[in-house]
Every structure is written in structure tokens, then in C-alpha cells.
N, CA, C and O atoms as a GROMACS GRO file, in nm:
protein
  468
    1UNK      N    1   0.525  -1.953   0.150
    1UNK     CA    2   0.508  -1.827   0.221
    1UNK      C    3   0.554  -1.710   0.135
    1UNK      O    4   0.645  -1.737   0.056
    2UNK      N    5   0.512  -1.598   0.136
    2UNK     CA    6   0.538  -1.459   0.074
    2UNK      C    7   0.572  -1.378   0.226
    2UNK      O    8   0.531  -1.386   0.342
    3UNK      N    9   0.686  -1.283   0.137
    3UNK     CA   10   0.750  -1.192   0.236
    3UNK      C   11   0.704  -1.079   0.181
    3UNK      O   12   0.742  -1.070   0.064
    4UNK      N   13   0.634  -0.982   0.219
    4UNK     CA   14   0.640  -0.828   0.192
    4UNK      C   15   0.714  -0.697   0.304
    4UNK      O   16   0.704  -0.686   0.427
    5UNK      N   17   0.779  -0.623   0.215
    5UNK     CA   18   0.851  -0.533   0.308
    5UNK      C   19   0.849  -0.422   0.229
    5UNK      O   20   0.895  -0.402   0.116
    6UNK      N   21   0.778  -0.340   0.318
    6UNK     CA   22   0.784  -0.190   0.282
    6UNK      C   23   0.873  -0.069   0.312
    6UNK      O   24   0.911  -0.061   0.428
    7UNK      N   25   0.911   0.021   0.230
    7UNK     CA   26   1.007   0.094   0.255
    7UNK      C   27   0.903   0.250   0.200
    7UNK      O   28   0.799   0.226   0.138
    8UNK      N   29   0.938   0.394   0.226
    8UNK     CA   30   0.950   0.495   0.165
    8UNK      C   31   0.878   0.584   0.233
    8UNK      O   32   0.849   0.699   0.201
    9UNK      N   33   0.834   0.483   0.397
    9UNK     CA   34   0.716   0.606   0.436
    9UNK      C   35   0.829   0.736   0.508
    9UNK      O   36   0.946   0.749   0.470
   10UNK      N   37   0.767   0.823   0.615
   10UNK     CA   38   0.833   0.929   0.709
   10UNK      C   39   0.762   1.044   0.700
   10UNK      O   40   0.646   1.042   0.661
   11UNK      N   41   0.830   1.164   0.738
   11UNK     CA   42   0.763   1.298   0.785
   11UNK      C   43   0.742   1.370   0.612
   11UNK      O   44   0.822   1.387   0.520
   12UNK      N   45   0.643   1.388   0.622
   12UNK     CA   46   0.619   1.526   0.489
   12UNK      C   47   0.499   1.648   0.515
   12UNK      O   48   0.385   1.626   0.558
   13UNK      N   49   0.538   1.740   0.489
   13UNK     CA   50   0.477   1.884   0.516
   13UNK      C   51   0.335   1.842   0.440
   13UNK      O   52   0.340   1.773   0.338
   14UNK      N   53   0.203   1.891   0.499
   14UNK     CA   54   0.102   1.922   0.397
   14UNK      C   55   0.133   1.905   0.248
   14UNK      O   56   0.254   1.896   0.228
   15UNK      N   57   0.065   1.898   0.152
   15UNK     CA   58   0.042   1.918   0.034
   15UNK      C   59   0.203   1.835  -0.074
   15UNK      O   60   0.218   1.826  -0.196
   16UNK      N   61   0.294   1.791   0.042
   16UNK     CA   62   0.408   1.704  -0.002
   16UNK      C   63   0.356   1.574  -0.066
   16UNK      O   64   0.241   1.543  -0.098
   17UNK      N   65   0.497   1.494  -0.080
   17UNK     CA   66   0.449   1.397  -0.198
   17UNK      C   67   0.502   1.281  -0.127
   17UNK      O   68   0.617   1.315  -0.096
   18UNK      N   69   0.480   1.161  -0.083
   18UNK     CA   70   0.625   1.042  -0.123
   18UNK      C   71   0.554   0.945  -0.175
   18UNK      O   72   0.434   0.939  -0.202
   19UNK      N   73   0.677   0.838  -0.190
   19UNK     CA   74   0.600   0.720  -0.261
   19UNK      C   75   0.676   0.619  -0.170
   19UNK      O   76   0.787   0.632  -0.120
   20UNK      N   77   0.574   0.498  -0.159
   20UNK     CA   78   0.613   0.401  -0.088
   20UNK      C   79   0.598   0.286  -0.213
   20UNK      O   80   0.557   0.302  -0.328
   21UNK      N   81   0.660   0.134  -0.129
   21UNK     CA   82   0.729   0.049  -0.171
   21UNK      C   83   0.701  -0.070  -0.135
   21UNK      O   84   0.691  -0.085  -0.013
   22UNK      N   85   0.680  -0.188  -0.221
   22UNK     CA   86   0.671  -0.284  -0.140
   22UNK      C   87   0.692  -0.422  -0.187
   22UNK      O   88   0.591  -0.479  -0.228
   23UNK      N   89   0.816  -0.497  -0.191
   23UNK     CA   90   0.883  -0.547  -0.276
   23UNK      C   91   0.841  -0.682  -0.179
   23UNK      O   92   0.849  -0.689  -0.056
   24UNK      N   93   0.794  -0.788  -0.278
   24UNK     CA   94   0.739  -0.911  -0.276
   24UNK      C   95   0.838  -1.045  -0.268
   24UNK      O   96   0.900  -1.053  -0.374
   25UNK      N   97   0.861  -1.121  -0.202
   25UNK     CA   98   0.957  -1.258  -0.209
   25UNK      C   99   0.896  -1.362  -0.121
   25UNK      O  100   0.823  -1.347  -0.023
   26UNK      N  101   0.957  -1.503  -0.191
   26UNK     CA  102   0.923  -1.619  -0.145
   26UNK      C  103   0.846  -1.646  -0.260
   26UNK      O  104   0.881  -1.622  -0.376
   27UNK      N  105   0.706  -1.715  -0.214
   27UNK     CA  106   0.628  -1.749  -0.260
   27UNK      C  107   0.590  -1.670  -0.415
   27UNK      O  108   0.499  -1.720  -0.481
   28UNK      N  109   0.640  -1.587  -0.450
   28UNK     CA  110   0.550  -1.466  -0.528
   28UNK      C  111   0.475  -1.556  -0.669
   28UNK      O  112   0.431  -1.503  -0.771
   29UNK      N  113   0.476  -1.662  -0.647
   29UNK     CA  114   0.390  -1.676  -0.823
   29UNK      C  115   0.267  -1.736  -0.766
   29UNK      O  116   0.196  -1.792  -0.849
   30UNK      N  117   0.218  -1.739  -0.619
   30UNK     CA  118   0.102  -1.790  -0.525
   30UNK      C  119   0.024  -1.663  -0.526
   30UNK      O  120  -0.099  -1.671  -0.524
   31UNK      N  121   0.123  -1.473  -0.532
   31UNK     CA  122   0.026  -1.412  -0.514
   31UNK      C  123  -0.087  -1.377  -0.623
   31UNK      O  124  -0.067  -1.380  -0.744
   32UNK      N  125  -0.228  -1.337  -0.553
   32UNK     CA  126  -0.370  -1.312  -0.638
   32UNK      C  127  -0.370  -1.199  -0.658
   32UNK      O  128  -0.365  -1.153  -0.772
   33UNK      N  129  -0.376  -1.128  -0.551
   33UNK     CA  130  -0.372  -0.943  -0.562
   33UNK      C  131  -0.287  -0.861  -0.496
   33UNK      O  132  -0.221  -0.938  -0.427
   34UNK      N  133  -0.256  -0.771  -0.480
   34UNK     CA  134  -0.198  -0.705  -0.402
   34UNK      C  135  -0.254  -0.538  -0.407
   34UNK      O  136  -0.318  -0.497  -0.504
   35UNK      N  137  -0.227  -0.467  -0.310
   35UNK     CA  138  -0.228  -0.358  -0.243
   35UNK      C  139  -0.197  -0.290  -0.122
   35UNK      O  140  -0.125  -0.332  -0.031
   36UNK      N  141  -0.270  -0.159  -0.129
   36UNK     CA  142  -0.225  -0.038   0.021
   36UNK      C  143  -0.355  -0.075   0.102
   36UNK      O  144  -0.471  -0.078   0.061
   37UNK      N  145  -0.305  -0.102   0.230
   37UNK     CA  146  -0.419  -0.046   0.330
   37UNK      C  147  -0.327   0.017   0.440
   37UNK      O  148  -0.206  -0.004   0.454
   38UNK      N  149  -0.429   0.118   0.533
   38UNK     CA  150  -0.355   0.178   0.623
   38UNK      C  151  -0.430   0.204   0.759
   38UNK      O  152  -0.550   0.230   0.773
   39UNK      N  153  -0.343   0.194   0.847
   39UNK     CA  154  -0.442   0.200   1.009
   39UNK      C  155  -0.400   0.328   1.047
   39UNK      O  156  -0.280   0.355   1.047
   40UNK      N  157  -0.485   0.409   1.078
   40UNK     CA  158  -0.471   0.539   1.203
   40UNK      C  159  -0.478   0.516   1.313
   40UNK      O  160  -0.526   0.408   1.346
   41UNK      N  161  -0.433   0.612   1.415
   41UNK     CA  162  -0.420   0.544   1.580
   41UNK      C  163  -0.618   0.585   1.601
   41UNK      O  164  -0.673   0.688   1.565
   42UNK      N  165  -0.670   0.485   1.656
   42UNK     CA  166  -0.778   0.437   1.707
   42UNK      C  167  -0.864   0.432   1.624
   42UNK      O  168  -0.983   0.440   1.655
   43UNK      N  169  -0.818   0.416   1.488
   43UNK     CA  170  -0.929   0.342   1.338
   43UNK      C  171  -0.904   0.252   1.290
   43UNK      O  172  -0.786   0.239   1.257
   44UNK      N  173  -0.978   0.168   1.267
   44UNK     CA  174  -0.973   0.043   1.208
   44UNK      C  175  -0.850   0.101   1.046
   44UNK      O  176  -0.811   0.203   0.989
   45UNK      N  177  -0.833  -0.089   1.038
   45UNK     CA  178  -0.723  -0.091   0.866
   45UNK      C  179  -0.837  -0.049   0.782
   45UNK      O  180  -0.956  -0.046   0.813
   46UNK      N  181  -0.788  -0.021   0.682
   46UNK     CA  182  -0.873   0.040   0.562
   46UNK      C  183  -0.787   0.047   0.461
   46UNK      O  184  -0.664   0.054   0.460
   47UNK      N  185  -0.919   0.041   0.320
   47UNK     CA  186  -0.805  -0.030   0.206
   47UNK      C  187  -0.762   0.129   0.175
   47UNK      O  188  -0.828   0.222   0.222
   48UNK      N  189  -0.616   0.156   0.067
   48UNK     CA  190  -0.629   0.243   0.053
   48UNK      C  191  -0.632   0.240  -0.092
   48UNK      O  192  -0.687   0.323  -0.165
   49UNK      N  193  -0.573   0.148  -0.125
   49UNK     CA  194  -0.528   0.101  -0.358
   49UNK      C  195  -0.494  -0.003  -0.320
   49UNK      O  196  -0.413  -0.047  -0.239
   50UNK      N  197  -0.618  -0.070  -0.440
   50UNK     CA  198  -0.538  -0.228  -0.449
   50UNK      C  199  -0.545  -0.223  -0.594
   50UNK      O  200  -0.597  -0.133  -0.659
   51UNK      N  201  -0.483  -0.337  -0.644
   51UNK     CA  202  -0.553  -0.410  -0.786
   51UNK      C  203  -0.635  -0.529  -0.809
   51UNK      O  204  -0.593  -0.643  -0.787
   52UNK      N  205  -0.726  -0.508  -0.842
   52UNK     CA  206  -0.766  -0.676  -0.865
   52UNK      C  207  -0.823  -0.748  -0.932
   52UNK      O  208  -0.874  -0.690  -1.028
   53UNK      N  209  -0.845  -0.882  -0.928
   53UNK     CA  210  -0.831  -0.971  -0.987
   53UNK      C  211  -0.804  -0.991  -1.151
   53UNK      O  212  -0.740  -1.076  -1.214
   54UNK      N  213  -0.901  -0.844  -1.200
   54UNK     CA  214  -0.886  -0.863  -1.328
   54UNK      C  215  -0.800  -0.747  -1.371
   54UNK      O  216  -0.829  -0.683  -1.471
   55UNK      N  217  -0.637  -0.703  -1.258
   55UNK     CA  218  -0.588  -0.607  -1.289
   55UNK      C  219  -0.633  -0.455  -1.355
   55UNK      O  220  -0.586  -0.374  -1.435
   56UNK      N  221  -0.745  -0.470  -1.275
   56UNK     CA  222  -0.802  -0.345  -1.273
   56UNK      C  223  -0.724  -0.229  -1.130
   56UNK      O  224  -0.623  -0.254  -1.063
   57UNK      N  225  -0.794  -0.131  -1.123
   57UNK     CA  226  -0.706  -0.067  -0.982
   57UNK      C  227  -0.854  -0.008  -0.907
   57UNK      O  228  -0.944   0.049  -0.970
   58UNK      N  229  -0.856  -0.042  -0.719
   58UNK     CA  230  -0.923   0.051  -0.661
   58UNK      C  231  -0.915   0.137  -0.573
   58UNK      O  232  -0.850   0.103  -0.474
   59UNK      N  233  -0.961   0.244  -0.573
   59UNK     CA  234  -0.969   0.339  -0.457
   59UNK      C  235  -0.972   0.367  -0.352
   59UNK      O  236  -1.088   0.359  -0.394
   60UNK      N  237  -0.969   0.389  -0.269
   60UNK     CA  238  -1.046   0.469  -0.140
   60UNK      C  239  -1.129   0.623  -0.176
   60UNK      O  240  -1.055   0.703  -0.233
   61UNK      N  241  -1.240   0.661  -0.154
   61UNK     CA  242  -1.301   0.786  -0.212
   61UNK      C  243  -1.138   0.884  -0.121
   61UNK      O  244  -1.051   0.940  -0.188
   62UNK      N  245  -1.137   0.881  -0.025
   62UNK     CA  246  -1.044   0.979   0.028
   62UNK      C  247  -0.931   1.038  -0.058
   62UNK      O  248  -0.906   1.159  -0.069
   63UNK      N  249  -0.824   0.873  -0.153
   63UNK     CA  250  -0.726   0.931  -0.194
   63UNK      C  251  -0.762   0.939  -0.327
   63UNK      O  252  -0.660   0.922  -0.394
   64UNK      N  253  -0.890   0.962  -0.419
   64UNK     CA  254  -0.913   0.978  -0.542
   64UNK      C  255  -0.827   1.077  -0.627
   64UNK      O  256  -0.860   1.193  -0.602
   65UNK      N  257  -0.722   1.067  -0.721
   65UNK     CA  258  -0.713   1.170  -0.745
   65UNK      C  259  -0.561   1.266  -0.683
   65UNK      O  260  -0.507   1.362  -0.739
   66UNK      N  261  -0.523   1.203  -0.559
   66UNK     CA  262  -0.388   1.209  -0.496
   66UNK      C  263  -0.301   1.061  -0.491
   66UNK      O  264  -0.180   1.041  -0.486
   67UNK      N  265  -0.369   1.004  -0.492
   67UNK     CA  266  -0.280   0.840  -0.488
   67UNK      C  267  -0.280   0.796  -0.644
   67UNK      O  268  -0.359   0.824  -0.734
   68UNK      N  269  -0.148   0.708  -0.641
   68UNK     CA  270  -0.154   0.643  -0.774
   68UNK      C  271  -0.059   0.533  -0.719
   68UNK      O  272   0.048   0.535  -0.658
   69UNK      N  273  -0.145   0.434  -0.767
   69UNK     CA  274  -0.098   0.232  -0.747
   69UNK      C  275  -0.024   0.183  -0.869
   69UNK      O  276  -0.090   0.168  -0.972
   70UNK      N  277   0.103   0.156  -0.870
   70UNK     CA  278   0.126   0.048  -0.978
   70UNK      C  279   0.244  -0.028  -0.935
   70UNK      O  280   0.286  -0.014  -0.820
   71UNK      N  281   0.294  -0.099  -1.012
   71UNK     CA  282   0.372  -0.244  -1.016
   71UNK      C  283   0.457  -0.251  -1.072
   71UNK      O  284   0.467  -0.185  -1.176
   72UNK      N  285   0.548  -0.328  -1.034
   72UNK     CA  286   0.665  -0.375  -1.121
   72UNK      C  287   0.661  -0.555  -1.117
   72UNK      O  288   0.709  -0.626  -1.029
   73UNK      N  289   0.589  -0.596  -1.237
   73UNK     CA  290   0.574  -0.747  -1.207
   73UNK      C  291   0.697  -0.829  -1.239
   73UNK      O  292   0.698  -0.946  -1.200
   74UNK      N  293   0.826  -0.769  -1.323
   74UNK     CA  294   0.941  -0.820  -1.271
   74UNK      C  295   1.013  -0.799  -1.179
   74UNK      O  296   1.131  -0.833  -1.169
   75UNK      N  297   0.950  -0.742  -1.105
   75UNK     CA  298   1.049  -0.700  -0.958
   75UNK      C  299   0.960  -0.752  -0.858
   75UNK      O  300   1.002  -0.788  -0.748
   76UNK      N  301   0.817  -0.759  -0.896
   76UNK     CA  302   0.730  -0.814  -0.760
   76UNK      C  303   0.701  -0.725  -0.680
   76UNK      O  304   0.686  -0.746  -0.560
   77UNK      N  305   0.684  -0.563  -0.759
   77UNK     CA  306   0.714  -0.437  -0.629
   77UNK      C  307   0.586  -0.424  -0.656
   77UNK      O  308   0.524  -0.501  -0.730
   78UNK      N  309   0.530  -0.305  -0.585
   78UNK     CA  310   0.398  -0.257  -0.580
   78UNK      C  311   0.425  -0.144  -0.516
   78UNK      O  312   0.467  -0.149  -0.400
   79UNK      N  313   0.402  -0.015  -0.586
   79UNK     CA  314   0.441   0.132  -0.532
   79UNK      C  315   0.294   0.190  -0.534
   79UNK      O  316   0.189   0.156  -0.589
   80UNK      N  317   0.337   0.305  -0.439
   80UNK     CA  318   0.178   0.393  -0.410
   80UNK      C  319   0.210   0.521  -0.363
   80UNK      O  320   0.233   0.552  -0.246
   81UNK      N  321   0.209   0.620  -0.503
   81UNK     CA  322   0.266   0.754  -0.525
   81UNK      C  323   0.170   0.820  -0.447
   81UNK      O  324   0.049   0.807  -0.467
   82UNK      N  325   0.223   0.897  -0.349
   82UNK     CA  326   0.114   0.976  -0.270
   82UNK      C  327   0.147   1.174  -0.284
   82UNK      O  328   0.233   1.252  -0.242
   83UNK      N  329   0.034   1.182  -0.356
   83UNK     CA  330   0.080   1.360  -0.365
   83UNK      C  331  -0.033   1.429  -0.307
   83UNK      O  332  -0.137   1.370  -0.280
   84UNK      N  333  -0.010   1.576  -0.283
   84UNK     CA  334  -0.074   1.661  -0.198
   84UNK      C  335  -0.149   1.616  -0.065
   84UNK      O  336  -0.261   1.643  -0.022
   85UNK      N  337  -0.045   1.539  -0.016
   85UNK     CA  338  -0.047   1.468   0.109
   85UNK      C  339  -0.136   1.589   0.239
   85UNK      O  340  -0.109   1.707   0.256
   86UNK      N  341  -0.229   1.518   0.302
   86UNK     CA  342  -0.314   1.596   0.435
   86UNK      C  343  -0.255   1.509   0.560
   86UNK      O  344  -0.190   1.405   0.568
   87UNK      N  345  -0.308   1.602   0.652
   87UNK     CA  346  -0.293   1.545   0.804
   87UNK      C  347  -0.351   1.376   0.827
   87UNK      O  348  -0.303   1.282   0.889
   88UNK      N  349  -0.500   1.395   0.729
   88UNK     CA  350  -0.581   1.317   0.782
   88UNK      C  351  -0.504   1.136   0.688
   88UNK      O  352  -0.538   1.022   0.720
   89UNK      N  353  -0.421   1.165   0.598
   89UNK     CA  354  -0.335   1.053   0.548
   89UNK      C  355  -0.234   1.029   0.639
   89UNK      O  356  -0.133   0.980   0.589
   90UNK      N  357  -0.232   1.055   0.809
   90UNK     CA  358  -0.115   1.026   0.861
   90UNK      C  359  -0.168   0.845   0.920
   90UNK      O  360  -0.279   0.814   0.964
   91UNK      N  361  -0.064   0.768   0.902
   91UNK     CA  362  -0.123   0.625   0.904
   91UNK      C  363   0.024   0.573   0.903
   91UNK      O  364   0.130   0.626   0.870
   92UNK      N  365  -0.017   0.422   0.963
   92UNK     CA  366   0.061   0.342   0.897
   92UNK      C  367   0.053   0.269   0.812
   92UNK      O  368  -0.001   0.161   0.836
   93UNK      N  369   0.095   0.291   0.700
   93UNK     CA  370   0.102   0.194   0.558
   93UNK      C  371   0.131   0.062   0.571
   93UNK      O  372   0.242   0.024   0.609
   94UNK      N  373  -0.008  -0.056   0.527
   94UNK     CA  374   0.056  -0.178   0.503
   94UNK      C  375   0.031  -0.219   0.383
   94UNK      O  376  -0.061  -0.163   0.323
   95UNK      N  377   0.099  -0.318   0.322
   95UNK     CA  378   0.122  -0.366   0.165
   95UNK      C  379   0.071  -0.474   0.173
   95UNK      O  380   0.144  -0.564   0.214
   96UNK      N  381  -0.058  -0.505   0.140
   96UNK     CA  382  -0.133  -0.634   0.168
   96UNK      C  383  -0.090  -0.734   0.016
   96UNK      O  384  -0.059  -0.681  -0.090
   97UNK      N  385  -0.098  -0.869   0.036
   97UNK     CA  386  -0.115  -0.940  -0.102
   97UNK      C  387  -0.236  -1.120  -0.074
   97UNK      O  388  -0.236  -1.193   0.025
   98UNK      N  389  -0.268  -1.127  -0.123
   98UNK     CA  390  -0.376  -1.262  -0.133
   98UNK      C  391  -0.291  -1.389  -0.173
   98UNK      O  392  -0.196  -1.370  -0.248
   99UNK      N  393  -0.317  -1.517  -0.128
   99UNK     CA  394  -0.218  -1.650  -0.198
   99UNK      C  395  -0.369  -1.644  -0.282
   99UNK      O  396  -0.477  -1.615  -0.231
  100UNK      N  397  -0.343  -1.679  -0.425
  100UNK     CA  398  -0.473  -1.712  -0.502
  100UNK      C  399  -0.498  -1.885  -0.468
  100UNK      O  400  -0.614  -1.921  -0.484
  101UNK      N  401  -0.416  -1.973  -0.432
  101UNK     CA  402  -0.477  -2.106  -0.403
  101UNK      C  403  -0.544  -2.122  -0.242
  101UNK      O  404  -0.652  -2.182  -0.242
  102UNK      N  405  -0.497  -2.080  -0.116
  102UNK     CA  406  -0.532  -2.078  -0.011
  102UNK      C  407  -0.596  -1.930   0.048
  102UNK      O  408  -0.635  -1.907   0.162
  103UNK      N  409  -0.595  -1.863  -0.038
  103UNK     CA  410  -0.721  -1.733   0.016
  103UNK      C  411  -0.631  -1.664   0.106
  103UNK      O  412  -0.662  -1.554   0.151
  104UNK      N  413  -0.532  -1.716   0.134
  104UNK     CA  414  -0.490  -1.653   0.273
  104UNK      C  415  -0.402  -1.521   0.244
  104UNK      O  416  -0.319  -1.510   0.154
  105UNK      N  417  -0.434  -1.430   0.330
  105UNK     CA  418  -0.389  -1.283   0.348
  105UNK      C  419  -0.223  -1.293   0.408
  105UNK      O  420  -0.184  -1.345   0.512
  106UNK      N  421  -0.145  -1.220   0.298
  106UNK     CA  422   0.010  -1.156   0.385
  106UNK      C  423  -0.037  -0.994   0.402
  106UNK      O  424  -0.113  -0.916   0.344
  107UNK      N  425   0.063  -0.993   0.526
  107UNK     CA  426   0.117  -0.855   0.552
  107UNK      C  427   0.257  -0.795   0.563
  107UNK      O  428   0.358  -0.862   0.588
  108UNK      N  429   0.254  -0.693   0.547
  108UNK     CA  430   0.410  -0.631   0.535
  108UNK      C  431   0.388  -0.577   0.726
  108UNK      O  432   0.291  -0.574   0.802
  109UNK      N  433   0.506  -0.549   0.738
  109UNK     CA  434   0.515  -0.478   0.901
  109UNK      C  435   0.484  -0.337   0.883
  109UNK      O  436   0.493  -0.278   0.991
  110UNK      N  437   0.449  -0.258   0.781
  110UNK     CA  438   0.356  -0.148   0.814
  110UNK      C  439   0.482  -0.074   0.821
  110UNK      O  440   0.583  -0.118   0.874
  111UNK      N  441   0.463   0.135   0.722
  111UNK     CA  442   0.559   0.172   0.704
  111UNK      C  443   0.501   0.299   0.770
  111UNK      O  444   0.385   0.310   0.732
  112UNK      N  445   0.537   0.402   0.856
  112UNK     CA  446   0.481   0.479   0.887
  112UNK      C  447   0.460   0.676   0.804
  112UNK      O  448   0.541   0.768   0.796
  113UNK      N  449   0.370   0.668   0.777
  113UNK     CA  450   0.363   0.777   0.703
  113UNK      C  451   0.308   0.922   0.773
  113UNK      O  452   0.187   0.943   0.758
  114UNK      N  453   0.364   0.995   0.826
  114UNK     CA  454   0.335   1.128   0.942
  114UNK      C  455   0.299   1.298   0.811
  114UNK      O  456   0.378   1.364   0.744
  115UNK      N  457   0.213   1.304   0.821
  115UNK     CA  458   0.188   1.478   0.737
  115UNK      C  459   0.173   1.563   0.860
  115UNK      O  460   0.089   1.546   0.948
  116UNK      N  461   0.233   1.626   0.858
  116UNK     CA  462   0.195   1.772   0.996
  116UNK      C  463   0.363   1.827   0.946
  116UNK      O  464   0.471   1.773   0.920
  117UNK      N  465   0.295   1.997   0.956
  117UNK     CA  466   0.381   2.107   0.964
  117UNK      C  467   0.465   2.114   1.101
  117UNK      O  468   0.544   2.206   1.121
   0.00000   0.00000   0.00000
């Protein structure tokens, strides 16, 4: 089993910055990929940055350009720098990762990220 737990979300003004967190244990040499997805109240999850397979990095068209994904593969972290933060990024952040032998999906408990003045 893999544990993910996210830390760094909370309140930030428009056009603010934070970065979230998401530090990997247990299992970690099972995981395939990892990344951000995030749910809004009455929208489906949606990816937001992942990396994959061939440690490449992807997008969401929304955060092109304001988000930035990277890793700490001795720490097992996976951060996701968020700048000139909008309303419409208010979500809850989850830190997804893949087992590469059983396909099977972890989740973190989701970190909540609020933009409004």
C-alpha cells in the first residue's frame, strides 16, 4: 500500500501564490506516476499536473503557465507551485499516484485550496 498526504493548501487573495505538497510512504518503489487533480463543489475531479510515464510533465489548458509540477524523488514528494492564483482554482487538491504492477489508483485526503478577496 502507498500513503499520500497533502499539506500547503488554505485562503489566498486573487493573483497570490502557494505551493502544495505531497509526500509519498509505504509502498513508494510500486509507484508509476504521480500527480495534481482537483474537485470543485458540483464538478467532477480533473487532472490538474501530472508526470508521466516517460517523466515527461502534463497540463490542464486552465493552469498553463501558472502551475508548476515537480518532485523530490528522494523524499517521494511531489509539489505543485501555484501562482497568480483565480477564483475559478478554488478546489480541493488531491495528489494522485498509480501502483505500476496492479494499475491501481492512490489518493491523498484532498487539501483545500480557497482564492476569494
Amino acid at each position: 500500500q502507498v500513503q499520500l498526504v497533502e499539506s500547503g493548501g488554505g485562503l489566498v487573495q486573487p493573483g497570490g501564490s502557494l505551493r502544495l505538497s505531497c509526500a509519498a510512504s509505504g509502498n513508494t518503489f510500486s509507484i508509476y506516476v504521480m500527480g495534481w487533480y482537483r474537485q470543485a463543489p458540483g464538478k467532477q475531479r480533473e487532472m490538474v499536473a501530472v508526470f508521466t510515464s516517460g517523466g515527461t510533465t502534463n497540463y490542464a489548458d486552465s493552469v498553463k503557465g501558472r502551475f508548476t509540477i515537480s518532485r523530490d524523488n528522494a523524499k517521494n514528494t511531489v509539489f505543485l507551485q501555484m501562482n497568480s492564483l483565480a477564483p475559478a482554482d478554488t478546489a480541493v487538491y488531491y495528489c494522485n499516484a498509480w501502483n505500476r504492477y496492479s494499475l491501481q489508483a492512490y489518493w491523498g485526503q484532498g487539501t483545500q485550496v480557497t482564492v476569494s478577496s
